[in-house]
N, C-alpha and C positions, 0 to 999 in steps of 0.2 A: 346327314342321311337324306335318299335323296326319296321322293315317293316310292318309285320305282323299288328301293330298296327296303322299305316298311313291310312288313308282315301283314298280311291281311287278319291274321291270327291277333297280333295287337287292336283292330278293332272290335272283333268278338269278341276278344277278353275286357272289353272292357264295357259290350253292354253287358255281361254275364252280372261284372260288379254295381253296373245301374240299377238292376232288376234285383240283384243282391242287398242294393240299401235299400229298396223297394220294401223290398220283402224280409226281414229281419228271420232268421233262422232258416233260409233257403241254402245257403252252402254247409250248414249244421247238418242238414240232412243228407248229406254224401256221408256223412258220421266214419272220414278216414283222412288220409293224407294222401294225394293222387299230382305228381309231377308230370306235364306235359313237358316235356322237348319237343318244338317243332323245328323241322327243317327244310331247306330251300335246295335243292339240287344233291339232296342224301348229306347236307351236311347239318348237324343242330345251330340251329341262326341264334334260341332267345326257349327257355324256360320258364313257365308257369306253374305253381306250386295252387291246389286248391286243397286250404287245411279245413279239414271237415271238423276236426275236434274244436280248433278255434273258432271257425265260424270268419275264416281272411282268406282271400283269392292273390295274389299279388307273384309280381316278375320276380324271376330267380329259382332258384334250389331252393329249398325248406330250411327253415330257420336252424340256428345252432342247435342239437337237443331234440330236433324235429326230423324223424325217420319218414324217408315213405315209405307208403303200403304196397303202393304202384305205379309205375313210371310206363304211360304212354309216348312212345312215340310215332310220329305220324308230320305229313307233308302239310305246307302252310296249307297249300288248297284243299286238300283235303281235309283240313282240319275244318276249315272253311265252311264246307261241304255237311260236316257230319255235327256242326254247330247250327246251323240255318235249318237243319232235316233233311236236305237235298240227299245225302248217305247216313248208311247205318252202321255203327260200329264193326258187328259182327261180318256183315259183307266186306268192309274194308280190309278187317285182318281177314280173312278168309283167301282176300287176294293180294297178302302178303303187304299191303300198305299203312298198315297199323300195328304197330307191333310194343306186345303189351308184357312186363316183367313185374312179376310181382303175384298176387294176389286178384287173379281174372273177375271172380265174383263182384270184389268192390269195385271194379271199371264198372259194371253193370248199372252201377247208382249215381252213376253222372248223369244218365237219362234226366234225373230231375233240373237238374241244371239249362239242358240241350231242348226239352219240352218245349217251354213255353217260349224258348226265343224261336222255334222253329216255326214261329204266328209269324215272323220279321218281312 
């Protein structure tokens, strides 16, 4: 895989889980199950599951047994975008670039997650 080819979203995700071992009970507090698909030119490149009951962030679909509540999807950059602060969710789907199935309220409580890295 070439740079060019990497997701900008794999390095979000992965201060998310820095700041995650940081802070011990910081993805507890999303208290759900929330799958991101992001994709690259409308197609899904790569998956990210954040299990709020367990308290784990990690690549892929939700474990065997493990339902989501909600499945965002959304562009690598703009994923980008609305993890840094640079955008807000609500504006994002509003202009059709985020698009949320599931359970809308709980996408709401990802803010805690997105806060503090939007210091970055």
């Amino acid at each position: 895989m070439t740079k060019e080819d990497q997701l900008q979203a794999t390095v979000a995700f992965a201060e998310i889980n820095k700041r995650a071992d940081s802070q011990p009970g910081l993805i507890k507090k999303v208290n759900a199950v929330i799958v991101f698909d992001v994709t690259k030119d409308g197609k899904i490149q790569k998956s990210w599951t954040i299990d709020g009951k367990q308290g784990t962030l990690y690549e892929g679909k939700p474990k065997e047994g493990t339902t989501a509540q909600v499945t965002i999807t959304v562009d690598d950059n703009d994923f980008v975008d609305l993890a840094s602060g640079k955008a807000n969710a609500p504006s994002l789907f509003a202009k059709g670039k985020l698009k949320v199935k599931g359970n809308v309220m709980l996408a709401q409580k990802l803010s805690t997650l997105f806060k503090e890295q939007s210091k970055l």
